[in-house]
C-alpha positions as CSV (number, residue, x, y, z in Angstrom):
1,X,0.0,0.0,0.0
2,X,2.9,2.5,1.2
3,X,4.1,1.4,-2.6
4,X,1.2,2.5,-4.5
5,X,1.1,5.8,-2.6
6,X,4.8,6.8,-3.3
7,X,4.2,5.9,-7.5
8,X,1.6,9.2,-7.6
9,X,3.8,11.7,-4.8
10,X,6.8,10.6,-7.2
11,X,5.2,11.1,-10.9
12,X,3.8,14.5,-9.2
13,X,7.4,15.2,-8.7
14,X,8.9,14.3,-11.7
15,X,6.4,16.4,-13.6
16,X,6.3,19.4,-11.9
17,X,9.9,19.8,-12.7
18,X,9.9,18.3,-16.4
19,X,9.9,21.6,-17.9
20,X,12.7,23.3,-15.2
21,X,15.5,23.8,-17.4
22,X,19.3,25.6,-16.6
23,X,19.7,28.8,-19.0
24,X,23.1,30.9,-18.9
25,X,23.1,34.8,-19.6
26,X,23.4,36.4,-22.8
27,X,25.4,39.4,-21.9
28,X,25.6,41.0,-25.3
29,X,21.6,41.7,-24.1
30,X,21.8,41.9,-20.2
31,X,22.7,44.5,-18.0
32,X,23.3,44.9,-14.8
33,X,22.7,48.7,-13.6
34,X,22.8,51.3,-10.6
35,X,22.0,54.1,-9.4
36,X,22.6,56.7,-6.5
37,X,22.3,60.4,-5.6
38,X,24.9,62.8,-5.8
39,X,25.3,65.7,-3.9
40,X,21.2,65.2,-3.1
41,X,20.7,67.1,-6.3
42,X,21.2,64.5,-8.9
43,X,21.2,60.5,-9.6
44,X,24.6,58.7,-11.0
45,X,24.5,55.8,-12.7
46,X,26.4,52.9,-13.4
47,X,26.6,49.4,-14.3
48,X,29.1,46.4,-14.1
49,X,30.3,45.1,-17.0
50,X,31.3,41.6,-16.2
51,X,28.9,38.9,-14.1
52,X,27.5,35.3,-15.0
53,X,24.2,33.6,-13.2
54,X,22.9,30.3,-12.3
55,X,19.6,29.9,-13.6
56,X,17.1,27.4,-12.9
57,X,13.8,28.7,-14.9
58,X,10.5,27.1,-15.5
59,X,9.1,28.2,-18.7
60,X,5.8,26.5,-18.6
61,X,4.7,28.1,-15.2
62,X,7.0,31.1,-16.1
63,X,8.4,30.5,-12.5
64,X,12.3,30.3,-11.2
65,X,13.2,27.3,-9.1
66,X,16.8,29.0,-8.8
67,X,18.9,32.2,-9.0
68,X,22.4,32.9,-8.1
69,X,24.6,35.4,-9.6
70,X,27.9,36.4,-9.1
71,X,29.3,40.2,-10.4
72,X,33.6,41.1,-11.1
73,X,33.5,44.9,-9.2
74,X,36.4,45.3,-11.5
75,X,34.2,45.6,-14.4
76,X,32.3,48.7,-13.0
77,X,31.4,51.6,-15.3
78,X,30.0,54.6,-15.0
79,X,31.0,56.4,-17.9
80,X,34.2,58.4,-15.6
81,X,37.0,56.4,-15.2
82,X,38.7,58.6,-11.8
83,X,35.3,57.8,-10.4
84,X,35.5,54.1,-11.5
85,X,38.9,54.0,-10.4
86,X,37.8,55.6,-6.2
87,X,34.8,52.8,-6.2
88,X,37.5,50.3,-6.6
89,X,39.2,51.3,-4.1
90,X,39.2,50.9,-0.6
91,X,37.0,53.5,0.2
92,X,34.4,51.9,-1.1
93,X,34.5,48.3,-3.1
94,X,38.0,47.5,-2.3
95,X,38.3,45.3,-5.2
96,X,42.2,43.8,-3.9
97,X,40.0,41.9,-0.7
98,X,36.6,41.9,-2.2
99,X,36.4,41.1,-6.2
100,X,32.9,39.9,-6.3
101,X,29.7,40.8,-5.5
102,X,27.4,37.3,-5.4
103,X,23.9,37.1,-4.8
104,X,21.9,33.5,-3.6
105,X,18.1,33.2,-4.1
106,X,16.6,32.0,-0.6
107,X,13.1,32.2,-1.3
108,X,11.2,32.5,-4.6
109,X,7.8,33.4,-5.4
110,X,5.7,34.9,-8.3
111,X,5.6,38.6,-6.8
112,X,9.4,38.3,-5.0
113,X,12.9,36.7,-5.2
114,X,14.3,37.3,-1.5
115,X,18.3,36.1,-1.3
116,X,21.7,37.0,0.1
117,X,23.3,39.6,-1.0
118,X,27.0,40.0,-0.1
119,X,29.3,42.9,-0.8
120,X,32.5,44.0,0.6
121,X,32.0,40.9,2.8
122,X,28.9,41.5,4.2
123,X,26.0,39.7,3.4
124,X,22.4,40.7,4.1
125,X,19.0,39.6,2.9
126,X,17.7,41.9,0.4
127,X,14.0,41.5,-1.5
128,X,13.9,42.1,-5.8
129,X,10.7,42.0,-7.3
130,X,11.0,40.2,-10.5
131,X,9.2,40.9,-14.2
132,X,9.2,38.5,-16.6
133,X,8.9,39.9,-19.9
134,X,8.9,36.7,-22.3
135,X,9.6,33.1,-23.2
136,X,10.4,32.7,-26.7
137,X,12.1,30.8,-29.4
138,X,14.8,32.5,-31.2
139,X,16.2,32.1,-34.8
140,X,18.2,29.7,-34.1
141,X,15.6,27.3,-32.5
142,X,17.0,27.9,-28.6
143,X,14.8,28.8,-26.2
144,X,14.9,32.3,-24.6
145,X,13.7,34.1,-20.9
146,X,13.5,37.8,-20.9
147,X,13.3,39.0,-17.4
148,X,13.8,42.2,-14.6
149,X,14.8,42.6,-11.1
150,X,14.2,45.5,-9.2
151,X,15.2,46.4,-5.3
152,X,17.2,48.9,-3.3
153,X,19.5,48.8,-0.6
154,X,21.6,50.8,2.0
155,X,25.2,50.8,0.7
156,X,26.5,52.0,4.8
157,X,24.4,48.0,5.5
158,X,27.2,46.9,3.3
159,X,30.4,48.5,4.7
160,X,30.1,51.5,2.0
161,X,30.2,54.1,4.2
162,X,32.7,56.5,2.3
163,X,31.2,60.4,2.3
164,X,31.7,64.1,2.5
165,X,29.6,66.5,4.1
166,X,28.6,69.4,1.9
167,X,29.3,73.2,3.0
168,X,25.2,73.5,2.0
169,X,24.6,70.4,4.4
170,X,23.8,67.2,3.0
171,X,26.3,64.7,1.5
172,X,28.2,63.9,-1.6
173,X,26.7,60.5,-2.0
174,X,22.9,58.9,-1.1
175,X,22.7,55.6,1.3
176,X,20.0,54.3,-0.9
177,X,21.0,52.3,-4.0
178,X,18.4,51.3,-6.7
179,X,19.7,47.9,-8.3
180,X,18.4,47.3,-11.8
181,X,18.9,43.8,-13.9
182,X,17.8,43.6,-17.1
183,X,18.4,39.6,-18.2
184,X,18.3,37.7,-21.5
185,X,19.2,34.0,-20.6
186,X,19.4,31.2,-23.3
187,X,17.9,27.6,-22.5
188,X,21.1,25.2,-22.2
């Protein structure tokens, strides 16, 4: 009897992850972005250049069953390289102890990706709301996920805590980072 009951729990299984499938990035059409106030007047942005991600997608339910990225700080960009160069350094980043920023998925639903978040050695929860914008088939036949995330976070949470007061009051750079991912990930 035990038997009989395990065949269904285990087909149930079985199906619900028949159309899970692994996808890796396409970075000629991702993009990882940022952005942060300066001076309180204005927002700076920036991306990074050079990251890879695990991806565990379900295309049938449209639904992630994994996520895990990892991002090279050395590849930042934000159009000036004196400023590239000071985020790299130890005032903020400190790329010679901490090269990478990674990120672990923790708990996945339609609505919100929550995960681990660790830069500069810290790591803290942080929540991204995902979009997914389309499942298709491309010219070559390969299957293809077009998605979003979307979240902030406190930099100072982080270690980040470089600044400058301004003679006006205020500082030279915002707390609050918005984190943009723009993702085109190819079926493997």
């Amino acid at each position: 009897m035990k038997r009989l009951l395990f065949i269904p729990l285990l087909l149930a299984l079985t199906l619900q992850f028949a159309s899970a499938a692994e996808y890796i990035v396409d970075a000629s059409h991702s993009h990882v972005s940022f952005s942060i106030k300066h001076m309180m007047i204005s927002n700076v942005k920036g991306e990074f250049k050079s990251f890879e991600a695990e991806i565990d997608f379900d295309a049938s339910s449209k639904k992630f069953n994994k996520l895990s990225s990892s991002i090279d700080v050395s590849s930042i960009d934000t159009g000036i390289t004196k400023r590239d160069e000071h985020l790299k350094s130890a005032d903020f980043f400190d790329i010679e102890k901490y090269a990478t920023i990674n990120f672990v998925a923790t708990k996945i639903s339609e609505n919100k990706i929550v995960g681990n978040l660790t830069i500069h050695g810290v790591t803290k929860e942080i929540e991204l709301t995902p979009t997914i914008h389309g499942v298709i088939k491309d010219f070559q036949g390969n299957n293809r996920v077009g998605f979003s995330l979307e979240g902030k976070l406190n930099r100072t949470d982080f270690g980040l805590t470089w600044n400058k007061m301004l003679e006006s009051g205020g500082i030279v750079v915002g707390e609050d980072v918005k984190i943009t991912v723009d993702i085109e990930a190819i079926e493997l």
